[in-house]
N, C-alpha and C positions, 0 to 999 in steps of 0.2 A: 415681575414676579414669575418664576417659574413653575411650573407645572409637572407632575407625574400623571403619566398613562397606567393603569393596571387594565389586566384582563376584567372585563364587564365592563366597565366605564361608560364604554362606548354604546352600551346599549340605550336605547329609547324608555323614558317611562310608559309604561301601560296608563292610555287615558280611559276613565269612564266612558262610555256613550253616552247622548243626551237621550237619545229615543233605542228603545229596545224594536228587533222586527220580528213580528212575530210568522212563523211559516204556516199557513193553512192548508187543508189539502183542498181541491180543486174540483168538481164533479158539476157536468152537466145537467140540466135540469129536468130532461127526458130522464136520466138515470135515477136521480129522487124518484119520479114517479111512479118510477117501475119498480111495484112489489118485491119482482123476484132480483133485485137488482143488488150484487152486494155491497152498497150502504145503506139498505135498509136490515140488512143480517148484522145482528147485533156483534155475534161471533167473527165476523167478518171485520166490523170497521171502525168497532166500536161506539156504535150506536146507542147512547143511553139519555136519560133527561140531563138537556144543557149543553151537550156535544156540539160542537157548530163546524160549519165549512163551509167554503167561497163557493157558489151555484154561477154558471155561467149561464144566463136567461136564451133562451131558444131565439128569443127579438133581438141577442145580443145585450150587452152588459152583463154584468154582476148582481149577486146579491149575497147576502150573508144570512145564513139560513142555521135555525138550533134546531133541534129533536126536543121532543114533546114526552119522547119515553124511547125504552129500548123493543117494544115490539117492529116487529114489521111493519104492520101496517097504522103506528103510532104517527101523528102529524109533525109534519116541518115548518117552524114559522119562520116567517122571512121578515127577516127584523129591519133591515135599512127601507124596508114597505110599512109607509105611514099609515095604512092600513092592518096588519101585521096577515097578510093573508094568507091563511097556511095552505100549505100542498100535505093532501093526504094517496099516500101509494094505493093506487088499486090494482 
C-alpha cells in the first residue's frame, strides 16, 4: 500500500497532560512575618482572603501558607501544619 506525505502530516498529536503543575510563588518565612514586608502589602502581592504561596521554614522545609484577609497585619495559616498554626505580621 503506498503512502502520500502532505505538509503537517508529520506533525505530533498534542497529548493532554495527566497532572496539571501548578507555579507558586516562593517567600521565606521571616518575610511573612515582617509587617513591613511586601507580601504582606496587599497592593503589592496581592494579598487577599485565600491567596496562598510556598513558605520556606527558617528550620528548612516548606510549607503552604493562605491569607486570612488582605490587611497587613491579617494572619497566615499554614495549612500542610496539622495544627493550622498561623503567623501573624508584627
Amino acid at each position: 500500500m503506498a503512502s502520500t506525505t502532505t505538509i503537517g502530516d508529520s506533525q505530533e498529536q498534542a497529548v493532554q497532560p495527566a497532572v496539571g503543575m501548578l507555579e507558586w510563588p516562593i517567600v521565606a518565612q521571616a518575610d511573612v512575618a515582617d509587617i513591613s514586608n511586601a507580601i504582606n502589602d496587599s497592593t503589592k502581592s496581592g494579598k487577599k482572603l485565600g491567596a496562598a504561596f510556598i513558605m520556606t521554614l527558617t528550620a528548612g522545609g516548606t510549607d503552604i501558607i493562605s491569607a486570612q484577609g488582605s490587611a497587613a497585619g491579617d494572619d497566615w495559616d499554614r495549612i500542610s501544619d496539622a495544627g493550622a498554626t498561623p503567623i501573624t505580621p508584627a
